[in-house]
N, C-alpha and C positions, 0 to 999 in steps of 0.2 A: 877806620877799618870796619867792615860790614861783617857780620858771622851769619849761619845760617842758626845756630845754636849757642846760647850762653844758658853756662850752669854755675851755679854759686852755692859754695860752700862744698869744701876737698875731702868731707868724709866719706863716709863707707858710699851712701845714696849720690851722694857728688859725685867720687870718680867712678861708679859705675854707669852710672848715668851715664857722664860726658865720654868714656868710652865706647859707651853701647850706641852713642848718637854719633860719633866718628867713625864708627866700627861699617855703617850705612850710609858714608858718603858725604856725612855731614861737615861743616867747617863749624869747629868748634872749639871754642876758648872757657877754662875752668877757672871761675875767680877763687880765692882763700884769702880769707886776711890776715890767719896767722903768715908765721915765719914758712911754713913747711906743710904735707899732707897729713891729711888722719891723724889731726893730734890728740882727738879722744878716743879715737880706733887702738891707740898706743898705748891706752893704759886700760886698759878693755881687759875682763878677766887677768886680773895682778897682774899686767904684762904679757896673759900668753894668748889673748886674746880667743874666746870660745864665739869661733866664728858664724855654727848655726847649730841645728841640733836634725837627728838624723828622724825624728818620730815621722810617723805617717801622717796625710793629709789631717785625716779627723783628729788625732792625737797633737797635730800641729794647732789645730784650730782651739782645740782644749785650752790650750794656753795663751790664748788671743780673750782676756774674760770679755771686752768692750768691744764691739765696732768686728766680730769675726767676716761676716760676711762682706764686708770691704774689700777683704784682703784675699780674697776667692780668687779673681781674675790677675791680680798679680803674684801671689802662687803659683797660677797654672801658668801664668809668665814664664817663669823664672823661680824654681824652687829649689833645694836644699838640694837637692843632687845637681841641677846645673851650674850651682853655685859651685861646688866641689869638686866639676867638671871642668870648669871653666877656670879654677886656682889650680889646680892640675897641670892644665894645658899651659898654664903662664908660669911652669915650675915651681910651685909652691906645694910640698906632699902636707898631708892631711894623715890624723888620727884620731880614735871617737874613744869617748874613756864613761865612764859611768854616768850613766843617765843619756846616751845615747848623744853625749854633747863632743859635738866637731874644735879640733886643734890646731892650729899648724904643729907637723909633728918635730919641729926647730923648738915649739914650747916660746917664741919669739913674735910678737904680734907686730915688731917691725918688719918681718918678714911677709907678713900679709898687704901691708904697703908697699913693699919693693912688687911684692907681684902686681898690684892695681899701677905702681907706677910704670910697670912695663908695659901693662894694658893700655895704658892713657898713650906712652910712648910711638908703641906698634901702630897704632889711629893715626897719629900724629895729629891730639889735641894741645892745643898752645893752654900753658898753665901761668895762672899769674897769681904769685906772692905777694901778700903783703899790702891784698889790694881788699879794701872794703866797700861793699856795696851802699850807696846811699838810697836810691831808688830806681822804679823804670818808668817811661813814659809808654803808655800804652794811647793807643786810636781810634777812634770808631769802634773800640770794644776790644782790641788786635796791640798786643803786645810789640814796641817799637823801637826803644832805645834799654842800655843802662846806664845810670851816673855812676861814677866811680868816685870814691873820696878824692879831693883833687879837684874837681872838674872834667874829668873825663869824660866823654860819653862814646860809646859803643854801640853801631847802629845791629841787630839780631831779630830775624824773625819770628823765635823762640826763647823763651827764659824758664830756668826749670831751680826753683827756689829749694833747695836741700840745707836750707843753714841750722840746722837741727834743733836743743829746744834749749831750757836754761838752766840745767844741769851742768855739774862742772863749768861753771863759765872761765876758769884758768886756760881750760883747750879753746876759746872761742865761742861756746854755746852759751851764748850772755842773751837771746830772745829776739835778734834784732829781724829779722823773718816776720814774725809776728805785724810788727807797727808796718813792714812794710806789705804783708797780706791785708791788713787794715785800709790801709791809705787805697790797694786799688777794690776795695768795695767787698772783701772778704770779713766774715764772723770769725772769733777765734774766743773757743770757750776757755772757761776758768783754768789756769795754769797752777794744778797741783804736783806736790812728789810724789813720783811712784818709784818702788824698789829703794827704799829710803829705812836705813836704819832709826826705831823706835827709842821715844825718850820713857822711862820710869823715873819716880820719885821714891820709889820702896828702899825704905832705909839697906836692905841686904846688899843692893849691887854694887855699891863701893865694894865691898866685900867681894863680891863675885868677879868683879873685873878680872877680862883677860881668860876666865874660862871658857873652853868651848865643849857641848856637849854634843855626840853622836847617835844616831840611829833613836833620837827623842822623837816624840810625834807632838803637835803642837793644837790647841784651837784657840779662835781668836772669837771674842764674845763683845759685844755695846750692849749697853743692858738685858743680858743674859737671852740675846739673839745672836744666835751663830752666824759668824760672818765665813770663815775660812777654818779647813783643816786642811794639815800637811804633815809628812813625814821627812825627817833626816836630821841636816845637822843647825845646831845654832851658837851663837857667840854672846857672854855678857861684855859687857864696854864700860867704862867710866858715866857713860850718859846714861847705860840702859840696853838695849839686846839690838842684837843684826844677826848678820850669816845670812844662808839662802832659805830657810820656812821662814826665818821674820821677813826679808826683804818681802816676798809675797805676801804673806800677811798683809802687809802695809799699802797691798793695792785699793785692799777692803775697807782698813784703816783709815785712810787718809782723807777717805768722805766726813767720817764722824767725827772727827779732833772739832774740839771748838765747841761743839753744839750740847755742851751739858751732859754726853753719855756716860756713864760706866764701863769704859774699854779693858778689856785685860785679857792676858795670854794665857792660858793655861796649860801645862806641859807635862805631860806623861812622861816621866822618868826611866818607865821600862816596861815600854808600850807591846814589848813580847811576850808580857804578863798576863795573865788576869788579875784581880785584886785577890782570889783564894791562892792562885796560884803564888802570888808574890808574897804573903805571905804564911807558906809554907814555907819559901824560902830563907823570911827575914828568921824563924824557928828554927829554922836548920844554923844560920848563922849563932844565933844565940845560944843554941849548943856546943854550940864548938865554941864560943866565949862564956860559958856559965858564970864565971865567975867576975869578968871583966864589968867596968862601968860602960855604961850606957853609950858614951861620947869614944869608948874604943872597942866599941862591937863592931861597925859601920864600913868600915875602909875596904872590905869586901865588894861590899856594895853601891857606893858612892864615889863620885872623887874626892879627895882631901878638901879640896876647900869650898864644899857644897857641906861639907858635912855640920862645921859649926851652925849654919844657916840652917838648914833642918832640923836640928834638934833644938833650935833657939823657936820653930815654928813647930815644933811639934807637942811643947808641952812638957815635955817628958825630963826630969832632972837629970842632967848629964854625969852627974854623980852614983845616980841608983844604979845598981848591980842589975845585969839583962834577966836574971832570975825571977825579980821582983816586981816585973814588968809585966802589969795585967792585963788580958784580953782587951778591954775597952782602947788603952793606951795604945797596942799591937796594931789594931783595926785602924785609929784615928795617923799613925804610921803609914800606913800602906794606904789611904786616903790623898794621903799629904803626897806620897811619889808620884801617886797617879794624875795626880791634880794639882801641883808646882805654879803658884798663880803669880802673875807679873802684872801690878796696874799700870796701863800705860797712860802718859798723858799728853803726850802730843808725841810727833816725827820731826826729824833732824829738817833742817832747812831743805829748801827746792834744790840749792848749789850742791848741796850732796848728794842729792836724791841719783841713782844710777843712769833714770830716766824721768822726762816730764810727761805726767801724765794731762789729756787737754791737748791742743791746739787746732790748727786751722781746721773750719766746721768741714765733716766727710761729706756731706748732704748736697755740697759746694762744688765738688773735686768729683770727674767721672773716675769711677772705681776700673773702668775696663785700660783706661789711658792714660791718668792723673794727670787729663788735662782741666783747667778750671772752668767752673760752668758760666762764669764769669765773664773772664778777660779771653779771648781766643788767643791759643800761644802760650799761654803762663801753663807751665806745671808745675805739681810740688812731689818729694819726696822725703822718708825718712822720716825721721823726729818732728817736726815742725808741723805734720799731721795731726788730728788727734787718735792715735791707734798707738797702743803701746801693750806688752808683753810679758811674763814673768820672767823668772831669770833662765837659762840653759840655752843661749845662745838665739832665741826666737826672738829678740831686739832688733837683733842684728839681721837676719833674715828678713824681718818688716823693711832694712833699709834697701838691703842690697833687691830685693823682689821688686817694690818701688821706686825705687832709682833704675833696672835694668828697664821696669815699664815704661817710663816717664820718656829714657832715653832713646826705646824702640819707639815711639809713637811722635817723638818729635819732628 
């Protein structure tokens, strides 16, 4: 069987791709080797899948730290409103909820695959499960067959590689794009986590597990060089912190694990403060406890189980009467809120990481077409690039923008 188009790999970059290449005429078959589509599209924001985010071009780009200007011509491809247009039109309604980050409004991220599967449908692209890519034969430079696990081969004018990166590799995304960008004469840099929950060794976070704090602001320092600030919310864990300011954090992070630094988080407790101003406040409380010990003034101000943990790091005997409690002590308090320090010592494995940060060199790939400057006929899109995002749905938007590319220019 001859195709004018083969795309591999059925996430977000796959099937829009291979719809946008059928959508123009093309005869087009989508390989996956899972069971089924989008199987990490499926667990994409806890299930509800934050499909892009609505910011403005510059404000989009803000959030692309590496490689922005890559992703210039496939934006203007294909950007957050046509995406939103275009799941519209394939009946899937949409809602934007804080931080300007896009829903399906079902709150169901399998419904954002029922809509791409009706897209693929509509085209009438042939899908094929359960099938894994070995490799392709390429010609005189000219992209020419693919093998199929099996022995199959499939003769395609075009091949457009979206097997995304090595994240979660439970969904499929175990790296194998990689060895086979390799094999036809592509670079592919160092494969770090990004958006990867951070390990601590600081005796407190046993302790802390399981809390999440709000509206904290955070900085992130390797030998007291600022690497990142952020505002919002974060989580302790049995390992050590995540949520959405550490996952970013960890973009910054993940360079320096390893190399000897001094890493650690520092987190403003009640970053709406100043330090006079906050403690005016911690005086106002202690008024209104005069007589109470030290360890039951706080609950005002704290959550319960941050509290033992600050007063165990603040110095101050949990016993003494808030009466008794002198200036120097007060000051060294309201120090401690505003500067909450977490040593980190590495990040959770790549398998966790939400994304891979790294892959196939951009330097490589025409930015205008994401065709290869390589192989004539080879594209890539999505993950398996090296261009990756923070969290609010700009991931997802890098695949769907380069996959619509990939699949208009095939």
């Amino acid at each position: 069987m001859k195709y004018d188009v083969a795309v591999i790999g059925g996430g977000p970059a796959g099937m829009i791709a291979a719809g946008t290449a059928a959508s123009r005429g093309k005869k087009t078959i989508l390989i996956e080797k899972n069971e089924k589509l989008g199987k990490k599209l499926f667990i994409t924001g806890k299930g509800r899948c934050n499909i892009t985010n609505l910011a403005d071009f510059d404000e989009f780009m803000k959030n692309i730290p590496k490689n922005p200007k890559f992703f210039y011509s496939s934006f203007k491809n294909f950007s957050n409103y046509d995406l939103i247009e275009l799941l519209n039109s394939l009946g899937l309604k949409t809602k934007v909820e804080r931080g300007s980050r896009v829903f399906p409004a079902s709150d169901k991220s399998s419904d954002v695959i029922k809509a791409f599967e009706r897209y693929l449908k509509r085209y009438g692209v042939e899908i094929r499960l359960n099938s894994k890519l070995i490799g392709f034969r390429h010609e005189d430079g000219a992209a020419k067959e693919i093998l199929i696990e099996g022995g199959e081969v499939l003769e395609c004018e075009s091949v457009v590689l979206c097997t995304g990166g090595k994240s979660y590799p439970q969904t499929g995304s175990t790296g194998d794009g990689y060895e086979i960008a390799r094999r036809a004469g592509h670079n592919v840099s160092e494969l770090i986590p990004s958006l990867v929950p951070l390990v601590s060794k600081d005796i407190f976070i046993q302790e802390l597990q399981g809390l999440s704090l709000k509206n904290i602001s955070i900085k992130a320092y390797a030998d007291d060089k600022l690497l990142y600030e952020d505002f919002g919310e974060m989580l302790f864990t049995h390992y050590g912190v995540s949520g959405p300011v550490i996952l970013s954090a960890s973009f910054y992070i993940s360079d320096h694990i390893g190399k000897k630094k001094n890493i650690k988080i520092c987190i403003d407790l009640k970053p709406a403060l100043s330090e006079e101003d906050l403690d005016k406040r911690i005086i106002r409380d202690f008024e209104k406890n005069i007589n109470k010990q030290f360890k039951n003034s706080l609950n005002e101000l704290l959550p319960q189980k941050l509290i033992p943990v600050i007063i165990a790091l603040s110095g101050i005997d949990e016993s003494k009467e808030v009466h008794q409690i002198t200036k120097q002590e007060r000051k060294s308090l309201v120090q401690l809120l505003k500067g909450f320090t977490v040593a980190i010592s590495g990040t959770r494995p790549i398998e966790e990481a939400i994304v891979t940060s790294g892959g196939i060199n951009l330097k490589e790939i025409n930015p205008k077409t994401m065709e290869s400057k390589i192989i004539k006929g080879l594209y890539f899109a999505g993950e398996v690039i090296d261009l990756d995002a923070f969290t609010g749905g700009f991931n997802l938007q890098i695949a769907f923008s380069t996959g619509y590319t990939a699949g208009f220019f095939v």
